[in-house]
Backbone as numpy.savetxt, mean C-alpha at the origin, in Angstrom:
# Nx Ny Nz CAx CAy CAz Cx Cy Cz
-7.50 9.03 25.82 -7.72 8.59 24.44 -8.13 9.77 23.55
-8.67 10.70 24.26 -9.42 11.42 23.25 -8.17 12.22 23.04
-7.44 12.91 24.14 -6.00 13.43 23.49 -5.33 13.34 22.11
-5.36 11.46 22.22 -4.20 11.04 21.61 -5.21 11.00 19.89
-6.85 11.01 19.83 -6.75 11.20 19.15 -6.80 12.56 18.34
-6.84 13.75 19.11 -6.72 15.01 18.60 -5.09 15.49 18.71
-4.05 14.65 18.64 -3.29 14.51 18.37 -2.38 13.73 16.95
-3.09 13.10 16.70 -3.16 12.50 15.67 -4.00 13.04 15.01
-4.65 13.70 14.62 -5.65 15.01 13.56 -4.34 15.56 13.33
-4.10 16.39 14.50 -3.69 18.02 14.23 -1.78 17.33 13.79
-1.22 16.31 13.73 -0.38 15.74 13.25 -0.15 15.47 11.49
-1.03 14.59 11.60 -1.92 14.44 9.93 -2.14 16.08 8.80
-2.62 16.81 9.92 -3.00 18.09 9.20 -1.99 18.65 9.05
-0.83 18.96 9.80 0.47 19.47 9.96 0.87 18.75 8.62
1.22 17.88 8.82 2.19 17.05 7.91 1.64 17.26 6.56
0.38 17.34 6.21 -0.12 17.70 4.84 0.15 18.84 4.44
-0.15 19.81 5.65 -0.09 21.33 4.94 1.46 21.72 4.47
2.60 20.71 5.48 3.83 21.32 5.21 3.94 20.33 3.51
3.36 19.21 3.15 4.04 18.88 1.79 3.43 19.57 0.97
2.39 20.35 1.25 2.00 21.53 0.94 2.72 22.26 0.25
3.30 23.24 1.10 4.40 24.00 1.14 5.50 23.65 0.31
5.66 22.61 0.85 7.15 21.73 -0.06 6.72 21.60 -1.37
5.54 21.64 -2.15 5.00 21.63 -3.44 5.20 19.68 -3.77
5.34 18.71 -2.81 5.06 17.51 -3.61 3.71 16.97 -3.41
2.74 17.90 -2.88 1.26 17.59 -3.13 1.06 17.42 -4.80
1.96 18.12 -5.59 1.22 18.30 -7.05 2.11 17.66 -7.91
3.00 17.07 -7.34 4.42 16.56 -7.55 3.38 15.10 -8.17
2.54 14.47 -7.62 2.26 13.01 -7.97 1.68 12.35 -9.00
1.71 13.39 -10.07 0.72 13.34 -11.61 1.51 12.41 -12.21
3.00 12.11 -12.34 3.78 11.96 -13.00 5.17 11.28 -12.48
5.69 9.91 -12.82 6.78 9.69 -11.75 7.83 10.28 -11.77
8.17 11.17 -13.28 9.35 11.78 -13.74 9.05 13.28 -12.69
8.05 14.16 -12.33 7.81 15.05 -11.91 7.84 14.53 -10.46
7.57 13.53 -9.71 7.90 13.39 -8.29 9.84 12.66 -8.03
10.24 12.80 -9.08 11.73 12.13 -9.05 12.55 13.80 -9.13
12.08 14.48 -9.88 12.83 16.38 -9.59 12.66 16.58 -8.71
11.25 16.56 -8.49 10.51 17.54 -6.80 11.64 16.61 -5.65
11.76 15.72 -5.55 12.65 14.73 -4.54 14.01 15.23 -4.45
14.41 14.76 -5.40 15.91 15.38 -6.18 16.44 16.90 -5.63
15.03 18.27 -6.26 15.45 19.15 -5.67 15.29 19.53 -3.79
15.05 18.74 -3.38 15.35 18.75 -2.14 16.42 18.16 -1.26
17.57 17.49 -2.04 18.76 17.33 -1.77 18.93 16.24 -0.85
19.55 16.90 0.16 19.60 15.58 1.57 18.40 15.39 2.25
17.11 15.99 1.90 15.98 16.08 2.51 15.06 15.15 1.78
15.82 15.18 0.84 14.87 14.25 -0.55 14.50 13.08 -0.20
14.73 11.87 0.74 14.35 10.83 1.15 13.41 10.68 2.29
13.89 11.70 3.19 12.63 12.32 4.53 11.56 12.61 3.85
11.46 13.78 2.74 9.97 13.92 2.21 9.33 13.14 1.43
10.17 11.90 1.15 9.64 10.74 0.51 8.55 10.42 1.67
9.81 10.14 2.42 8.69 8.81 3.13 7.81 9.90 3.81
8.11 10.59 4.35 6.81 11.68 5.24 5.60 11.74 4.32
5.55 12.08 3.04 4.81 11.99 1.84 4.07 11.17 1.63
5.05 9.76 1.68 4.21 8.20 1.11 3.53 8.17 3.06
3.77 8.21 3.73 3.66 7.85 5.30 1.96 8.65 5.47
2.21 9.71 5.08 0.52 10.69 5.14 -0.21 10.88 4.36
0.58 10.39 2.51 -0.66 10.57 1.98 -1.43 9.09 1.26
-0.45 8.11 1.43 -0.98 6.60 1.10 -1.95 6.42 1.54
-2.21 6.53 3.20 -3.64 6.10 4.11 -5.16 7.10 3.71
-4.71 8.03 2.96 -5.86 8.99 2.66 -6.27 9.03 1.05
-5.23 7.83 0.55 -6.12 8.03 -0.98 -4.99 7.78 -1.84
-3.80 8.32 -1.83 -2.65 7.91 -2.95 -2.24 6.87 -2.55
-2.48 5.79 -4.23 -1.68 4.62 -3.86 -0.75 4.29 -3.38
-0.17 3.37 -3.03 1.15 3.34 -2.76 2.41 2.77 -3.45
1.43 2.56 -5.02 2.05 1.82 -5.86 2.88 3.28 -6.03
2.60 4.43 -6.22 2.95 5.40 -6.89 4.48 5.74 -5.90
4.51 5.21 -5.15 5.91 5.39 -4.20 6.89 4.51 -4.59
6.17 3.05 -4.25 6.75 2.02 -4.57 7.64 1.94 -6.10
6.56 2.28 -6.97 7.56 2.08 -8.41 8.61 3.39 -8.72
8.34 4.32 -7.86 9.03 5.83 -8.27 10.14 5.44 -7.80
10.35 4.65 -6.60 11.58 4.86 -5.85 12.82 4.38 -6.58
12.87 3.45 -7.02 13.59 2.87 -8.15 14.22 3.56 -9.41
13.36 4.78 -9.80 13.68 5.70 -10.73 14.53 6.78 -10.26
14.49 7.15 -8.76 14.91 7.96 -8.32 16.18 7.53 -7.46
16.61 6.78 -6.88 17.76 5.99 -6.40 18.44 4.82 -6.34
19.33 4.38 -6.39 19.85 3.07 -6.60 19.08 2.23 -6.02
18.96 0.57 -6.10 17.53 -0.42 -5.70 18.15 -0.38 -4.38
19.28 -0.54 -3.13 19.39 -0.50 -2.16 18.71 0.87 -1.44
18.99 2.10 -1.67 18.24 2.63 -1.26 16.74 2.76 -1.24
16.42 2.23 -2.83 14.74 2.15 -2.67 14.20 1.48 -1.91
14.72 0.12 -2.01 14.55 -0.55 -0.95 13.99 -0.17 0.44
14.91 0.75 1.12 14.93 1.04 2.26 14.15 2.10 2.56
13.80 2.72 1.46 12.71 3.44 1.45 11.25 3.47 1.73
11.33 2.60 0.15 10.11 1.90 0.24 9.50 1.30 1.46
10.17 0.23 1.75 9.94 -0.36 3.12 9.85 0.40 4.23
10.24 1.78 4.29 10.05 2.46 5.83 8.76 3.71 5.64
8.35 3.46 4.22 7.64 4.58 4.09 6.20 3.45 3.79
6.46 2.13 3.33 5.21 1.25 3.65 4.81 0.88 5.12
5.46 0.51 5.72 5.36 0.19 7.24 4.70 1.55 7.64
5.47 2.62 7.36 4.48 3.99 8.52 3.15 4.12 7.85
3.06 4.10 6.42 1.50 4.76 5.68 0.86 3.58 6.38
1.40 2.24 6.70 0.63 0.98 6.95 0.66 1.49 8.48
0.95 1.25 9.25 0.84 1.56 10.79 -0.05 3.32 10.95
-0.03 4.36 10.05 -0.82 5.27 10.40 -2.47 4.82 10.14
-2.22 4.03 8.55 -3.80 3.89 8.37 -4.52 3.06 9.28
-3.44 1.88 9.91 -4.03 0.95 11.32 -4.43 2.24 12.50
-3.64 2.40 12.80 -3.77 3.52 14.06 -5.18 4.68 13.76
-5.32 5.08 12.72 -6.43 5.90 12.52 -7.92 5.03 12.56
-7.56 4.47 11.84 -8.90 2.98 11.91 -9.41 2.85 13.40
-8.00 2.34 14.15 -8.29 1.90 15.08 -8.41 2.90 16.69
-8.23 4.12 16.47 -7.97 5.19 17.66 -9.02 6.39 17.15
-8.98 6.01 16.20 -10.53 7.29 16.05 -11.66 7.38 15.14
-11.68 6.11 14.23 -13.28 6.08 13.59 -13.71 4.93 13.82
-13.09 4.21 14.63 -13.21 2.27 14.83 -14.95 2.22 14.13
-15.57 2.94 14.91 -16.95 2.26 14.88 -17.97 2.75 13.80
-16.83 4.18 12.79 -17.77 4.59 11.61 -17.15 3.69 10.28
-15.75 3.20 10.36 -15.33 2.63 9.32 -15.74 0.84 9.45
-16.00 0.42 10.71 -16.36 -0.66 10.47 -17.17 -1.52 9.58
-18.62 -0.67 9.13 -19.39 -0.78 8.27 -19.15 -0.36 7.28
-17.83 0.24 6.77 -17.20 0.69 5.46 -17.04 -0.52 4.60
-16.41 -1.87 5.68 -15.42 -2.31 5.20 -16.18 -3.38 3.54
-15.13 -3.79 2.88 -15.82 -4.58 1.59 -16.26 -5.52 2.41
-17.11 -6.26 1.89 -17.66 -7.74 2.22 -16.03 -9.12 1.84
-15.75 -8.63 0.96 -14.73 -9.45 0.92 -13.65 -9.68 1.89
-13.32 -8.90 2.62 -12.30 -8.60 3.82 -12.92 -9.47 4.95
-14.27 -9.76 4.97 -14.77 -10.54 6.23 -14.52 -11.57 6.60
-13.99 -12.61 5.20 -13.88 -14.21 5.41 -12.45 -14.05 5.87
-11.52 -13.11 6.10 -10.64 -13.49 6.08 -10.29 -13.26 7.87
-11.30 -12.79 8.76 -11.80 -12.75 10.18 -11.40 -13.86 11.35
-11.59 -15.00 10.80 -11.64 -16.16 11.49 -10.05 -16.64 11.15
-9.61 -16.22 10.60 -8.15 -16.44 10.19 -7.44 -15.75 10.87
-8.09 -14.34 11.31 -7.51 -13.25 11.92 -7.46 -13.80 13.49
-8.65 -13.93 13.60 -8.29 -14.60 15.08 -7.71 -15.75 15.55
-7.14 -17.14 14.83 -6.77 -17.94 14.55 -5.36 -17.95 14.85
-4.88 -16.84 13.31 -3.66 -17.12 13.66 -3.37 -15.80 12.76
-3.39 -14.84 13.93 -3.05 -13.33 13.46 -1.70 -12.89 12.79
-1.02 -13.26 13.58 0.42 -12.83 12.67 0.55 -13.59 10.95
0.42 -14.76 11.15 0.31 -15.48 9.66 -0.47 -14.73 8.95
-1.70 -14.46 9.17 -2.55 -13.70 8.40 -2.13 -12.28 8.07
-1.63 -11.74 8.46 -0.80 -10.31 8.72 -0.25 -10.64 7.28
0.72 -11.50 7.53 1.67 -11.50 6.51 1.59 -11.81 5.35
0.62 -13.01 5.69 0.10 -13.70 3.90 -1.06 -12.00 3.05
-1.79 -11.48 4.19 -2.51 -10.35 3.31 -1.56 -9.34 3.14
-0.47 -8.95 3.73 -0.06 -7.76 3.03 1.00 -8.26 2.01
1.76 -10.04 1.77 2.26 -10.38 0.73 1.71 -9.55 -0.27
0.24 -10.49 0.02 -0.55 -10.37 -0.92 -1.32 -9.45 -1.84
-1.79 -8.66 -1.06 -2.30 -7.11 -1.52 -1.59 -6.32 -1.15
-0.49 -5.82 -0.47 0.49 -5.07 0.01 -0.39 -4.10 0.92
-0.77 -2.84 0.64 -1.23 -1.42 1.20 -2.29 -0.41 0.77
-3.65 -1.75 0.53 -4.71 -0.73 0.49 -5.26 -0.30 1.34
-6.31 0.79 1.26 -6.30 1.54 2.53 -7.30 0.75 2.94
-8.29 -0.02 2.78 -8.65 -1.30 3.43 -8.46 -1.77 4.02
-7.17 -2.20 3.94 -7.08 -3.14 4.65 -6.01 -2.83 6.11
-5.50 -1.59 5.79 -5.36 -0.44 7.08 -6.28 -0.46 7.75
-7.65 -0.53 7.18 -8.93 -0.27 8.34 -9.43 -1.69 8.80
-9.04 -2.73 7.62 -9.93 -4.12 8.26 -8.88 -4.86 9.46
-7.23 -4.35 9.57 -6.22 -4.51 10.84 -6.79 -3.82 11.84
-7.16 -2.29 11.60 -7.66 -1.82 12.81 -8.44 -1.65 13.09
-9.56 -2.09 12.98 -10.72 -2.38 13.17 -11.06 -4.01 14.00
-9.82 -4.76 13.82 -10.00 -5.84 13.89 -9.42 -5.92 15.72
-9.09 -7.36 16.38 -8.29 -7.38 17.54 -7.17 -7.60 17.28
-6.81 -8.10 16.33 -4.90 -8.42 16.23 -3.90 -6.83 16.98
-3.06 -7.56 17.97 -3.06 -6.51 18.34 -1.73 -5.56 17.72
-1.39 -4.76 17.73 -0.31 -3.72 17.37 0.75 -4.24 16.84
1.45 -4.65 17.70 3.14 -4.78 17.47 2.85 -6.17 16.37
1.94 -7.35 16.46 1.64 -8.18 15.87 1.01 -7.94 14.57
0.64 -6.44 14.10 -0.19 -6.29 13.09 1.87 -5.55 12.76
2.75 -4.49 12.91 3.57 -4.34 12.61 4.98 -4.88 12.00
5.11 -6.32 12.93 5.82 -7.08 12.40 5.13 -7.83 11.48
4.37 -8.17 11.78 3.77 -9.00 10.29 3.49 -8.42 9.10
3.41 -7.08 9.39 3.05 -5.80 7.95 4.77 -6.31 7.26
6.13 -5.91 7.88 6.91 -5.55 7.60 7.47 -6.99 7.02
7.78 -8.14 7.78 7.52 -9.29 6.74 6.77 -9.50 5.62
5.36 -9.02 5.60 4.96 -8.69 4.11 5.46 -8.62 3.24
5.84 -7.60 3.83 6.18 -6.39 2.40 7.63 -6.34 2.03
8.32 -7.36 2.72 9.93 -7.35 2.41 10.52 -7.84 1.09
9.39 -9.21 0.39 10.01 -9.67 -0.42 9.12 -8.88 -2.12
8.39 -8.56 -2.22 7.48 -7.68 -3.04 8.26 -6.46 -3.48
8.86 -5.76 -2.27 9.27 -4.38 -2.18 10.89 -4.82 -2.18
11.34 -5.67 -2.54 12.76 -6.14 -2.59 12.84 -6.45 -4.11
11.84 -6.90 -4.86 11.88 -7.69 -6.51 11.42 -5.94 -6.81
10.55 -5.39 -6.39 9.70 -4.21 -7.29 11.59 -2.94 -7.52
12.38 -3.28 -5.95 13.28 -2.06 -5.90 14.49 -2.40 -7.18
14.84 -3.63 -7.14 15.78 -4.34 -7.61 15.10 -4.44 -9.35
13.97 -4.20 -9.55 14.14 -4.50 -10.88 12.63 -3.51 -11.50
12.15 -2.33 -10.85 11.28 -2.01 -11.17 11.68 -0.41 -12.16
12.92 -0.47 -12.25 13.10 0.24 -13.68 13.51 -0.60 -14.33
13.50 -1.25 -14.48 14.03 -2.02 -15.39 12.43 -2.00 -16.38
11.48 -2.61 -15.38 10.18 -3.02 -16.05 9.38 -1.91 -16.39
9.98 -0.52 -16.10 8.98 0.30 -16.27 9.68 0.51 -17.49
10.96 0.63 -18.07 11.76 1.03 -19.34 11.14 -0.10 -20.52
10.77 -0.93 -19.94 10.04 -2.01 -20.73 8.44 -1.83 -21.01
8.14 -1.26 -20.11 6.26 -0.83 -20.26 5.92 0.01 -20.98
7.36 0.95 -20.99 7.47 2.35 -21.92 7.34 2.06 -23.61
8.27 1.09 -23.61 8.83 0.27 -25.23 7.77 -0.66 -25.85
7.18 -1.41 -24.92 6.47 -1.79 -25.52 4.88 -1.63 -26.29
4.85 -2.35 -27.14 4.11 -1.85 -28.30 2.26 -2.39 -27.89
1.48 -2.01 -28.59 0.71 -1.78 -28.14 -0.32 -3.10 -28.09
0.50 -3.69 -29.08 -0.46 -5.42 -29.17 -0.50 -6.24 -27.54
1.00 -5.79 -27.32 1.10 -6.79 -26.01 0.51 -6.45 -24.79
0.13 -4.99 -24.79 -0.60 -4.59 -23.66 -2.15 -5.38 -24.04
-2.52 -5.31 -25.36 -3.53 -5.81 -25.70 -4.06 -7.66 -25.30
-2.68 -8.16 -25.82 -2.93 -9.72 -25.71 -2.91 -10.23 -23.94
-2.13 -9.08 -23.08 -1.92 -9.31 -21.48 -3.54 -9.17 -21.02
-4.23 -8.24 -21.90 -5.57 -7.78 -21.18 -6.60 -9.26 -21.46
-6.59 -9.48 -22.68 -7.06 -10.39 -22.98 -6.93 -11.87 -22.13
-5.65 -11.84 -22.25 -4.95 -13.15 -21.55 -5.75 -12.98 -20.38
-5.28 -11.81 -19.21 -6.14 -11.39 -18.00 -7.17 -11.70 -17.83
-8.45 -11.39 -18.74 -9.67 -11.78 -19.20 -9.85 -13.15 -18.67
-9.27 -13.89 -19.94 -9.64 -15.67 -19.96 -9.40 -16.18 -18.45
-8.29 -16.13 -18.01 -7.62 -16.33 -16.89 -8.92 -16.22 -15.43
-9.40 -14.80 -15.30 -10.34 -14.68 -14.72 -12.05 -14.97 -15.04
-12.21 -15.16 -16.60 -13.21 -16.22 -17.00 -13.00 -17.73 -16.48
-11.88 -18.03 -16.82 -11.77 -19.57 -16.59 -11.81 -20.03 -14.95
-11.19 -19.01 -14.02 -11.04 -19.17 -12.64 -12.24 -18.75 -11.97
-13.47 -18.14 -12.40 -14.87 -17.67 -11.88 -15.71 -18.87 -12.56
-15.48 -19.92 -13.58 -16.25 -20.64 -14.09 -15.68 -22.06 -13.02
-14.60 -21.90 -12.40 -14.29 -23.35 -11.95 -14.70 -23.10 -10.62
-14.60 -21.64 -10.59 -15.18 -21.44 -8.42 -16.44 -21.95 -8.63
-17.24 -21.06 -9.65 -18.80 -21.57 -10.02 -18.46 -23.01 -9.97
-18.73 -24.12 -10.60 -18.53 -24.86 -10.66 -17.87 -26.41 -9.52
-17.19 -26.03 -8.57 -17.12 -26.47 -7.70 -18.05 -25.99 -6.57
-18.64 -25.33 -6.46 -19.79 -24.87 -5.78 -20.80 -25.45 -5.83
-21.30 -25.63 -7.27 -22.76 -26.34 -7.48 -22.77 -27.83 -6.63
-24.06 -27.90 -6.27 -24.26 -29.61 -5.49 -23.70 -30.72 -6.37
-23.27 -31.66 -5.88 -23.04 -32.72 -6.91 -24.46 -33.62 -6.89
-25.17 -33.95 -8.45 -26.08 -34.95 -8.58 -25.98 -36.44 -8.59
């Protein structure tokens, strides 16, 4: 064990220092500036995608920032296929690190919110797999609350990848579309969405409250 996990370090470290090298460490400010950096790497341009999204999602870059780029940068079938192979690995490295070499310092990391969802985990693991990464797709959370947890491997993998099929299928197929639209639009409507957002989560924290209290 201890091999495999100083194998997985000196892997991780490799793989950073070479996107390093490759210059798409600095590439991620901007989606128009990670769509050149890609681009000028030709037939390689989809390998350093996903190698990229695969090592640096689990350590801190979202993965939204993959997810919506891909779309800008290749037709939605290929993003697609992208996306999806470069969510599954950042998702299976951040499990595997969780779970092969800090199990017992990240455990006490985890949010309090991730806990109720435990008894579900043991219940009925694969369902749960799938309904949380529908759901939240690929925070690094929840990389650590899979491996940290007992669900075991191949069951935390297939259920990641069902996840994330139908999310990462609407985002490939139509997520320039919506970003050419986020661009255009004017500034009220970002305004009235926030607002709207607001009430929405006023009104849904006043009815949790609320069904909570004892009945008299």
């Amino acid at each position: 064990m201890n091999k495999l996990k100083i194998a997985t370090l000196v892997l991780v470290v490799v793989a950073l220092i070479a996107l390093q090298q490759l210059g798409l460490l600095e590439a991620f400010a901007e989606p128009a500036r990670l769509k050149q950096a890609v681009l000028d790497l030709g037939a390689w341009g989809q390998l350093a995608f996903v190698v990229s999204y695969t090592f640096l999602q689990p350590i801190g870059v979202p993965g939204t920032v993959f997810v919506w780029a891909a779309p800008l940068i290749w037709p939605w079938p290929t993003a697609f296929v992208t996306s999806l192979v470069g969510s599954v690995a950042a998702s299976v490295l951040g499990f595997s690190l969780a779970r092969f070499i800090g199990r017992e310092w990240v455990t006490g990391k985890l949010p309090k919110r991730v806990l109720k969802y435990e008894a579900a985990l043991e219940q009925q693991a694969f369902t749960t797999v799938i309904v949380l990464r529908f759901l939240f797709w690929m925070p690094q959370w929840l990389h650590v609350f899979f491996g940290v947890s007992k669900v075991p491997f191949w069951t935390h993998f297939w259920g990641t990848l069902l996840g994330y099929l139908i999310p990462l299928l609407l985002v490939s197929m139509y997520g320039e579309a919506l970003f050419e639209l986020a661009k255009q639009a004017p500034a009220e409507i970002w305004i009235a969405l926030g607002i709207s957002t607001c009430v929405v989560a006023a009104i849904s924290w006043w009815f949790v409250r609320r069904r909570r209290q004892p009945l008299r």
